[in-house]
KOLPA-501857 format. One line per field, with one value per residue: residue number from 0; x, y, z of N, C-alpha, C, O in turn; residue in three letters. Coordinates in Angstrom, 1 decimal. Example, Ala and Ser with C-alpha at 12.3 -4.5 7.8 and 13.67 -1.06 7.14 Angstrom:
REM KOLPA-501857
num (0|1)
n.c1 (13.2|12.8)
n.c2 (-5.7|-2.2)
n.c3 (7.8|7.1)
ca.c1 (12.3|13.7)
ca.c2 (-4.5|-1.1)
ca.c3 (7.8|7.1)
c.c1 (13.2|12.9)
c.c2 (-3.3|0.0)
c.c3 (7.8|7.9)
o.c1 (14.2|13.4)
o.c2 (-3.3|1.1)
o.c3 (8.5|8.0)
residuo (ala|ser)
END
This chain:
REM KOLPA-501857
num (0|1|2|3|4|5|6|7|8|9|10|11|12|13|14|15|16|17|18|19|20|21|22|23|24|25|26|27|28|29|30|31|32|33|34|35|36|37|38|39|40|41|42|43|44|45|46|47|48|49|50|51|52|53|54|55|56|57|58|59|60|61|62|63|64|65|66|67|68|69|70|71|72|73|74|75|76|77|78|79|80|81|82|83|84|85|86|87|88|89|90|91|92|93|94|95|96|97|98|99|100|101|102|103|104|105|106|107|108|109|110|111|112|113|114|115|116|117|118|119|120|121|122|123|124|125|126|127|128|129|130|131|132|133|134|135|136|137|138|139|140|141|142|143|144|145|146|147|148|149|150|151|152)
n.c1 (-63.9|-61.8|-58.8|-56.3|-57.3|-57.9|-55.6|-54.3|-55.7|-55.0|-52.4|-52.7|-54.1|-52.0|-50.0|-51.6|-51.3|-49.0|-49.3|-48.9|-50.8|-53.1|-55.6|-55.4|-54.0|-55.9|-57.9|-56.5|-56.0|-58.3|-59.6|-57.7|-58.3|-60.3|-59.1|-57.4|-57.1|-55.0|-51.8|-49.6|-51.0|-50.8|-48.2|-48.2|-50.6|-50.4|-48.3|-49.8|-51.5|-50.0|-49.3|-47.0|-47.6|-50.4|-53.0|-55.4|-55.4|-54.7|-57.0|-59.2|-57.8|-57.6|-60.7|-61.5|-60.5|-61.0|-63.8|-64.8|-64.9|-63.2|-61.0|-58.8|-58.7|-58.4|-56.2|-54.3|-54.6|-54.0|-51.0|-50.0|-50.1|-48.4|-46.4|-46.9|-47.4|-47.8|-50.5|-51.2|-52.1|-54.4|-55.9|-56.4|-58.1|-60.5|-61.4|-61.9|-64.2|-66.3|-66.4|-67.5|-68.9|-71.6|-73.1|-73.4|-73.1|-71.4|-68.8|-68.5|-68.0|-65.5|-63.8|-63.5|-62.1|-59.7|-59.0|-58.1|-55.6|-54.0|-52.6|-51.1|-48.4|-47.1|-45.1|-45.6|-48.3|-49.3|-49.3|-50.3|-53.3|-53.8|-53.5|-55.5|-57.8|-57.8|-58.8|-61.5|-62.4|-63.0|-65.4|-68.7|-71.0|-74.3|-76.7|-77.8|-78.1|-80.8|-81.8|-81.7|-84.1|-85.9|-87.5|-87.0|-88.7)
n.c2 (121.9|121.1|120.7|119.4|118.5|121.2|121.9|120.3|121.5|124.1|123.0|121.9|124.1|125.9|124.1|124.5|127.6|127.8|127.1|126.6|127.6|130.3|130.6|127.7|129.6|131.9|130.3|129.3|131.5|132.6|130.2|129.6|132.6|131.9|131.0|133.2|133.8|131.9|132.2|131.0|131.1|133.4|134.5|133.0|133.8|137.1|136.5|135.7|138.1|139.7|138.6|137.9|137.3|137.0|139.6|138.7|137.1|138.3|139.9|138.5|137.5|138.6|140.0|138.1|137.8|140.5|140.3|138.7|140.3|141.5|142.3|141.0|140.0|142.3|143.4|141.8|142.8|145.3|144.9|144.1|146.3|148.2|147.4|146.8|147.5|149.9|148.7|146.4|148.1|148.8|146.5|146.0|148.0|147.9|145.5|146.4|148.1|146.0|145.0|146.7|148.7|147.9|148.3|151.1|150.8|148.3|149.5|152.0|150.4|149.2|150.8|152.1|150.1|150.5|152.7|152.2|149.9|151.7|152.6|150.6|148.4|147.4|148.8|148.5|147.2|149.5|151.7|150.8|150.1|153.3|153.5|151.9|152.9|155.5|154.3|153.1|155.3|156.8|155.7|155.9|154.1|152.0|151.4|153.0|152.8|153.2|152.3|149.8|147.7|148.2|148.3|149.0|150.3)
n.c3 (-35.7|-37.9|-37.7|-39.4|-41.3|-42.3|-42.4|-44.2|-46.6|-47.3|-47.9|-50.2|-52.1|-51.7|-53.1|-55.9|-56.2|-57.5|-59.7|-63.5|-64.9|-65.3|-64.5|-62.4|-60.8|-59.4|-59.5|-56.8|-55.0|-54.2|-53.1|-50.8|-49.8|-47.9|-46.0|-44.8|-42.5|-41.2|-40.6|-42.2|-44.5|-45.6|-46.8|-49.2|-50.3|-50.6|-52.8|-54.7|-55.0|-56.2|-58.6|-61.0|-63.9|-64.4|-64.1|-63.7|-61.6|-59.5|-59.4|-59.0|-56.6|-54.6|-54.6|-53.5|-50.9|-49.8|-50.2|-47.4|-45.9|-43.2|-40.9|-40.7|-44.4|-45.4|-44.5|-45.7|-48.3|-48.1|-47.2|-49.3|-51.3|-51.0|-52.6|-55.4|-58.5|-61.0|-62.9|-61.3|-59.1|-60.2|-61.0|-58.4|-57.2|-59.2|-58.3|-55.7|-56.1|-57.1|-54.9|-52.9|-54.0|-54.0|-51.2|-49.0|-46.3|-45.7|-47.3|-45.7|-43.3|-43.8|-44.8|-42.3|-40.7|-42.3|-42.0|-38.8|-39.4|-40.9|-38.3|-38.0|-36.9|-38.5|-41.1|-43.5|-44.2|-42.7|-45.1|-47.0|-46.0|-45.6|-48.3|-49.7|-48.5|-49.9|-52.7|-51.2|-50.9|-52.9|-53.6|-54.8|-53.4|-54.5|-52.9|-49.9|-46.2|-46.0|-48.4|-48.4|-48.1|-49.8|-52.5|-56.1|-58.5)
ca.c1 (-63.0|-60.5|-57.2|-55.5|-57.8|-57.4|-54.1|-54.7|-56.3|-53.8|-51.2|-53.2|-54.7|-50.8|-49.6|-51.9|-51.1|-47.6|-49.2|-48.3|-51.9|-53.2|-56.9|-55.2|-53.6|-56.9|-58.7|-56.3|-56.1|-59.8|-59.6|-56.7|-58.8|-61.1|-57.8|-56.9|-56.7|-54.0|-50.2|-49.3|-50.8|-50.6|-47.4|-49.0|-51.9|-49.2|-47.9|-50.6|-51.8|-48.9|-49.0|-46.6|-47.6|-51.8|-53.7|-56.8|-55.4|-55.0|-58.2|-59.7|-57.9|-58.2|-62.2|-62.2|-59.7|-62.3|-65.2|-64.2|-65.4|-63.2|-59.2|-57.6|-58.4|-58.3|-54.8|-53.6|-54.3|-53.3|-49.3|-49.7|-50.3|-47.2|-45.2|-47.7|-47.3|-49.6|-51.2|-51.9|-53.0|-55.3|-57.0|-56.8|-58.4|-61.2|-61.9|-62.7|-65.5|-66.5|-66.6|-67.9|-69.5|-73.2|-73.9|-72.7|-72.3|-69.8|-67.7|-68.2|-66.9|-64.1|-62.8|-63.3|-60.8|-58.2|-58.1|-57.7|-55.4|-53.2|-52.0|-50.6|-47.0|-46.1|-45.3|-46.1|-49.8|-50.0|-49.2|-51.4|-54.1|-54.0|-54.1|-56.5|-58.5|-58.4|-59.8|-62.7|-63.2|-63.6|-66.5|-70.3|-72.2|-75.6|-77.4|-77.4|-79.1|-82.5|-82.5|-81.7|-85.1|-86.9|-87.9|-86.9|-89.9)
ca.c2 (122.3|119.4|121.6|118.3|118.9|122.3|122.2|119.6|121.8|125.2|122.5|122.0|125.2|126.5|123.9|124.9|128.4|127.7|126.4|127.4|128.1|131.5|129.8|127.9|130.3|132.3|129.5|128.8|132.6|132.3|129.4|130.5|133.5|131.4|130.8|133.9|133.8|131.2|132.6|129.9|131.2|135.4|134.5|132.6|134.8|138.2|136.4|135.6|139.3|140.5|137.4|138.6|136.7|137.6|140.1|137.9|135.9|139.5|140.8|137.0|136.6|140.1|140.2|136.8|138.4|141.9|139.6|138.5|141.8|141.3|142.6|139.7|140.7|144.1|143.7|141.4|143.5|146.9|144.5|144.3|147.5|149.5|147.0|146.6|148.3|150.6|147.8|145.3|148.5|149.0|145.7|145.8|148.9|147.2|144.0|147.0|148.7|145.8|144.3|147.3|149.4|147.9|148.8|152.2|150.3|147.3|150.3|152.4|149.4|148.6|152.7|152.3|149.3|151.1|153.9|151.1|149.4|152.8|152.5|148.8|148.5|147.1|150.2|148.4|147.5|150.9|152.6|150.2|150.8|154.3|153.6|151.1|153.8|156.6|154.2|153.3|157.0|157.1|154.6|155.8|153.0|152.2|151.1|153.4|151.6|153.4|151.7|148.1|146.8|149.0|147.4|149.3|150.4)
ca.c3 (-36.8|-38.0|-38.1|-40.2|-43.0|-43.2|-43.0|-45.5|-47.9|-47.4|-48.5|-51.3|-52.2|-52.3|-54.4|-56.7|-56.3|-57.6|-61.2|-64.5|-65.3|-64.3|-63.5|-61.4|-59.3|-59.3|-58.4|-55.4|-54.3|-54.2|-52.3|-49.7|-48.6|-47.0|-44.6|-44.6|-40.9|-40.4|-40.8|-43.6|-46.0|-46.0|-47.8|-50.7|-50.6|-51.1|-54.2|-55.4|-55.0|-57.1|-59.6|-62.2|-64.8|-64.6|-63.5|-63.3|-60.2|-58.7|-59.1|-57.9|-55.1|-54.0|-54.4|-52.5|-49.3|-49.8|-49.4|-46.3|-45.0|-41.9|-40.9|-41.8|-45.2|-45.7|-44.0|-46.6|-49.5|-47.5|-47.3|-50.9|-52.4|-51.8|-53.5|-56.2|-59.9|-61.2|-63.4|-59.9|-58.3|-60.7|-60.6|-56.3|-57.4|-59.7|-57.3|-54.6|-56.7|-57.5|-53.6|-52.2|-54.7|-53.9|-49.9|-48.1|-44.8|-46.0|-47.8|-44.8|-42.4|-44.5|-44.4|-40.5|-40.6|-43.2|-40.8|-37.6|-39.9|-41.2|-37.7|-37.7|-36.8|-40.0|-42.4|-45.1|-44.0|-42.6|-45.7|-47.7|-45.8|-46.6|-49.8|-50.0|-47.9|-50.6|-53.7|-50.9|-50.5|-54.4|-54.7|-54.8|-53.3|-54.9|-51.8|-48.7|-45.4|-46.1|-49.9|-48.3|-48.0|-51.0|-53.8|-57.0|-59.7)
c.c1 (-61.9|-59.5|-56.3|-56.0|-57.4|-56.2|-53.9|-54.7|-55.7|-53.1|-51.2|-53.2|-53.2|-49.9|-50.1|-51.4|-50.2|-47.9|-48.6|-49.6|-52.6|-54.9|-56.6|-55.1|-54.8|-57.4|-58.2|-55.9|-57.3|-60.1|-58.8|-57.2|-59.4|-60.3|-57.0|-56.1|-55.1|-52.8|-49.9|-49.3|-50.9|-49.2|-47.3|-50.1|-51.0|-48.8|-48.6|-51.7|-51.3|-48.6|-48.3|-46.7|-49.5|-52.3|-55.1|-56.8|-55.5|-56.4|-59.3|-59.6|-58.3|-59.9|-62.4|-61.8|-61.0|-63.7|-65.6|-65.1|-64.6|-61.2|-58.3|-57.9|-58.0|-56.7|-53.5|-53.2|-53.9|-51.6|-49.3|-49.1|-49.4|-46.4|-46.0|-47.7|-48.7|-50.8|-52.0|-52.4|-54.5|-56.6|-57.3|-58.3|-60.5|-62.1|-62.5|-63.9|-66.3|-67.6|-68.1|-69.0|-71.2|-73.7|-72.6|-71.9|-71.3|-68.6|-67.3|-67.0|-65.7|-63.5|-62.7|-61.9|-59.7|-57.8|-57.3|-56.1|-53.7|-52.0|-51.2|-49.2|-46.0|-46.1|-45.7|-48.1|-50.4|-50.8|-50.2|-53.0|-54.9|-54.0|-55.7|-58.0|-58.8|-59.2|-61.2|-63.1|-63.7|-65.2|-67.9|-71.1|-73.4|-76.6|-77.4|-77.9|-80.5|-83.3|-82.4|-83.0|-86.4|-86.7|-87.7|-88.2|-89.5)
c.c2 (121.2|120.7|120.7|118.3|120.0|122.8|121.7|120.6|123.6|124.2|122.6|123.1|125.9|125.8|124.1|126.4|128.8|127.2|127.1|128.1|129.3|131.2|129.1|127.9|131.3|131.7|129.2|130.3|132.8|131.1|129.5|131.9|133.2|131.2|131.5|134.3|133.0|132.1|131.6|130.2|132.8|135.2|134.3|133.8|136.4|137.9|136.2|137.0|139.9|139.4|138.2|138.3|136.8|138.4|139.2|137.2|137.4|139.7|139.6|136.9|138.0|140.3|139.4|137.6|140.0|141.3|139.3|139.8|141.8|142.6|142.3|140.6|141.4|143.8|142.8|142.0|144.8|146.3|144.5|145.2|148.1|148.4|146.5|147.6|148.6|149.7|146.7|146.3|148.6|148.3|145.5|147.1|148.2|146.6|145.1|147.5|147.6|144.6|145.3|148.7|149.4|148.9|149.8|151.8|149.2|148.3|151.2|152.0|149.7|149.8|152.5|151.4|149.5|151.9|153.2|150.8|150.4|153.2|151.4|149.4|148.1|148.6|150.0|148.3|149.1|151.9|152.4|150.5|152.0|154.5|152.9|152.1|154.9|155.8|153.8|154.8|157.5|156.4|155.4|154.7|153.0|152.2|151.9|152.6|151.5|152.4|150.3|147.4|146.8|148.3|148.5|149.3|149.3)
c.c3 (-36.8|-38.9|-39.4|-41.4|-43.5|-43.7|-44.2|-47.2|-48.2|-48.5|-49.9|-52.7|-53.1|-53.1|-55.6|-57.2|-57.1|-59.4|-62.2|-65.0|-64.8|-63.8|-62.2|-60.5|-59.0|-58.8|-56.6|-54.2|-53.4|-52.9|-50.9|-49.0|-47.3|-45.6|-44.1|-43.1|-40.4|-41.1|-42.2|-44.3|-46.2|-46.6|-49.5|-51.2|-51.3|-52.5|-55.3|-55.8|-56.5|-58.0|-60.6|-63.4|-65.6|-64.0|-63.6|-62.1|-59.6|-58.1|-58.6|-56.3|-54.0|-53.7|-53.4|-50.7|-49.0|-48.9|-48.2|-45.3|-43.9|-42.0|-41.3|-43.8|-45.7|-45.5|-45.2|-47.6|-49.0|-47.5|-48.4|-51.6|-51.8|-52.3|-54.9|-57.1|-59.9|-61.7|-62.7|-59.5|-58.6|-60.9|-59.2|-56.4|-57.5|-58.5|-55.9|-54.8|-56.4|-56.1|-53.0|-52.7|-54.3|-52.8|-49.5|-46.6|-44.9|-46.3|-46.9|-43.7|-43.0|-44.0|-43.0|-40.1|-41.5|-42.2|-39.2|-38.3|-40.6|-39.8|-37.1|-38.0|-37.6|-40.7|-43.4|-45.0|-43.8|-43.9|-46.9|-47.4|-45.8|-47.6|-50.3|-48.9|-49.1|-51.6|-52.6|-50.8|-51.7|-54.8|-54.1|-54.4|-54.0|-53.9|-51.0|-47.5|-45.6|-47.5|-49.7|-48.6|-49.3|-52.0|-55.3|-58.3|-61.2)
o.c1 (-61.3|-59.5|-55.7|-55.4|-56.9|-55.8|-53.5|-54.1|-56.0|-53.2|-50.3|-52.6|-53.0|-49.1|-49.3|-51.2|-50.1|-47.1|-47.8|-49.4|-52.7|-55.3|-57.1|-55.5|-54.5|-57.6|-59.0|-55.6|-57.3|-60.7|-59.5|-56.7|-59.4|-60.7|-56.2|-55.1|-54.4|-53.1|-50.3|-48.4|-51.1|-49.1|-46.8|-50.2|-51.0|-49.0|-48.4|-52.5|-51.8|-47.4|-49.0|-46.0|-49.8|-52.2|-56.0|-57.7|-56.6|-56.8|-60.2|-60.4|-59.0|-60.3|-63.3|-62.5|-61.6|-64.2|-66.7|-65.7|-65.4|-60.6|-57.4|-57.2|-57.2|-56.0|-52.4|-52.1|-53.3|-50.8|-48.3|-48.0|-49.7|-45.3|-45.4|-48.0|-49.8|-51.9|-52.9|-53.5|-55.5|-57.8|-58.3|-59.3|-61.4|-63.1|-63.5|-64.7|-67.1|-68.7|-69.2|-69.6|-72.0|-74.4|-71.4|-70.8|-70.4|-67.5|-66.2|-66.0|-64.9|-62.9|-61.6|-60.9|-58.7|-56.7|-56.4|-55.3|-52.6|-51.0|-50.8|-48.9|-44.7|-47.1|-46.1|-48.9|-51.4|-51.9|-50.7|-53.8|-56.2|-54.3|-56.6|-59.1|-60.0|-60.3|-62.2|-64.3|-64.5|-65.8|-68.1|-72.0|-73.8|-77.5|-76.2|-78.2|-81.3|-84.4|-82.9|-82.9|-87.2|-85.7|-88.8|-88.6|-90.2)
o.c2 (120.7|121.3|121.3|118.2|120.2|123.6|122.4|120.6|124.2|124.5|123.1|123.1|126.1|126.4|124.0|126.6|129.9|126.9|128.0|129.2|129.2|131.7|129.5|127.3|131.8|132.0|129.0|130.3|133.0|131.3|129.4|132.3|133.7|131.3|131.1|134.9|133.4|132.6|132.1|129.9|133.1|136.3|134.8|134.5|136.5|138.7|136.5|136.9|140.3|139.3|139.2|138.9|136.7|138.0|140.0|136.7|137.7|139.8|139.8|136.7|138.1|140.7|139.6|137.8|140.2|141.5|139.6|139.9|142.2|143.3|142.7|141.5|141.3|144.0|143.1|142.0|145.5|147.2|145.1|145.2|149.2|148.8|145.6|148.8|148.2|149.9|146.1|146.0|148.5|148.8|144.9|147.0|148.1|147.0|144.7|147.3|147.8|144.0|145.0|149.5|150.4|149.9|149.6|152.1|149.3|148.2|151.5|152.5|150.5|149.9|153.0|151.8|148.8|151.9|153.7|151.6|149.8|153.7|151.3|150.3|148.2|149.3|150.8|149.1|149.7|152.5|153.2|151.0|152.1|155.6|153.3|151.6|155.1|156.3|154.1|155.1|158.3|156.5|155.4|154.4|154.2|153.0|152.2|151.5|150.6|152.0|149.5|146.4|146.0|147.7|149.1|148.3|149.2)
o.c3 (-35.9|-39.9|-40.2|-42.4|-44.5|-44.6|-45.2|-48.3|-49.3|-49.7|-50.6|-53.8|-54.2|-53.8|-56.5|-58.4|-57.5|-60.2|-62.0|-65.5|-63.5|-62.8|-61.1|-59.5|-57.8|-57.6|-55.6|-53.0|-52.2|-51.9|-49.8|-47.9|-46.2|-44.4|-43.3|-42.8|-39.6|-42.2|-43.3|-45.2|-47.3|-47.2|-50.5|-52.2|-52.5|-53.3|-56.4|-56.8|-57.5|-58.1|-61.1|-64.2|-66.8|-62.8|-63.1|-61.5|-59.3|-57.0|-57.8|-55.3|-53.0|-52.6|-52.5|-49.8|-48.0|-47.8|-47.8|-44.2|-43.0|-42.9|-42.0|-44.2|-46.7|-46.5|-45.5|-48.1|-49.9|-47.8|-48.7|-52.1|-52.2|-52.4|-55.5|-56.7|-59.4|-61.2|-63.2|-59.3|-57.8|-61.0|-58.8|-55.6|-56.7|-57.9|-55.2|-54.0|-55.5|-56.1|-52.7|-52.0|-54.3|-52.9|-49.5|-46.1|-44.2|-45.8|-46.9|-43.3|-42.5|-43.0|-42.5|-39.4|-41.4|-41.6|-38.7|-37.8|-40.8|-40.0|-35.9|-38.7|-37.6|-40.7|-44.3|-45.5|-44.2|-43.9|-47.5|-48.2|-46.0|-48.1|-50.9|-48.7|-49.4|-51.8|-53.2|-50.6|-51.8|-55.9|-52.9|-55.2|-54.3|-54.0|-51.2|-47.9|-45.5|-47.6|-50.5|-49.3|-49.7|-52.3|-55.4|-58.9|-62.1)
residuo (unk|unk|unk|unk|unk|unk|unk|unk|unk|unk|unk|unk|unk|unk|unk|unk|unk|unk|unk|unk|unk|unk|unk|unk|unk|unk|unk|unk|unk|unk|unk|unk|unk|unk|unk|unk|unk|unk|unk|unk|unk|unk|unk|unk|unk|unk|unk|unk|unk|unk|unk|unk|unk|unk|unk|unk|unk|unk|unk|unk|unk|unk|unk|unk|unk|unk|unk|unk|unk|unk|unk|unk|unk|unk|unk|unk|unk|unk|unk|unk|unk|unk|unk|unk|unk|unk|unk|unk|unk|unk|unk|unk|unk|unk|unk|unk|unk|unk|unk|unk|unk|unk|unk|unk|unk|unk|unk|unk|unk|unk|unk|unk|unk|unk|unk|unk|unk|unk|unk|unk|unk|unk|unk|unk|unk|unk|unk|unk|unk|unk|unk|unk|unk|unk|unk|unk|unk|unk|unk|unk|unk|unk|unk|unk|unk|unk|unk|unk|unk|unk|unk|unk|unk)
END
């Protein structure tokens, strides 16, 4: 792993984030998950959550940090959402259907790491987490484990 590029490509990533165009900062939300891990950028990433100017970088960068399947993510968008209007919740909202709606066991995971995650020493993550816990408790998967492999008529 060449740390100088990536740093490199954060640097990047978040000058884009900062554009005027809401593609963009979509695009570089999108691109900044992948980095979710380093400290640097959960700040960019947060703003770019709560973009005040589009909801389309929201629900971007959000799906991208979801996809992730991991902590790091989840944890990002669980700091978001209590300071997040009803109108951002709604696409955090969206971008989760949209992540987790297919398979029972990714949407399962994920709820196992909100409830982990409900107990983080931040209050804001905590509180996020519980939230971002009840819309996965809303979603219907299509898949269960047994339907993974089945071939549909």
């Amino acid at each position: 792993m060449d740390s100088d590029l990536r740093q490199a490509a954060v640097v990047a990533l978040s000058e884009l984030g900062r554009s005027h165009d809401y593609r963009d900062r979509a695009d570089a939300g999108h691109g900044l998950a992948g980095f979710a891990e380093m400290h640097e950028v959960i700040e960019p990433l947060l703003e770019l959550v709560l973009d005040p100017d589009d909801t389309f970088v929201t629900r971007r960068t959000v799906e991208a940090l979801l996809r992730r399947m991991d902590r790091v993510g989840l944890a990002i968008v669980a700091r978001a959402l209590p300071a997040a209007n009803s109108n951002h919740s709604e696409w955090i909202q969206t971008a989760s259907v949209d992540v987790f709606g297919v398979f029972s066991d990714d949407r399962d995971s994920a709820m196992r790491l909100c409830e982990e995650l409900s107990r983080d020493a931040d209050n804001r993550v905590a509180l996020g987490a519980r939230l971002l816990h009840e819309f996965l408790a809303e979603i219907d998967p299509v898949l269960r484990p047994a339907e993974r492999g089945r071939i549909l008529p």
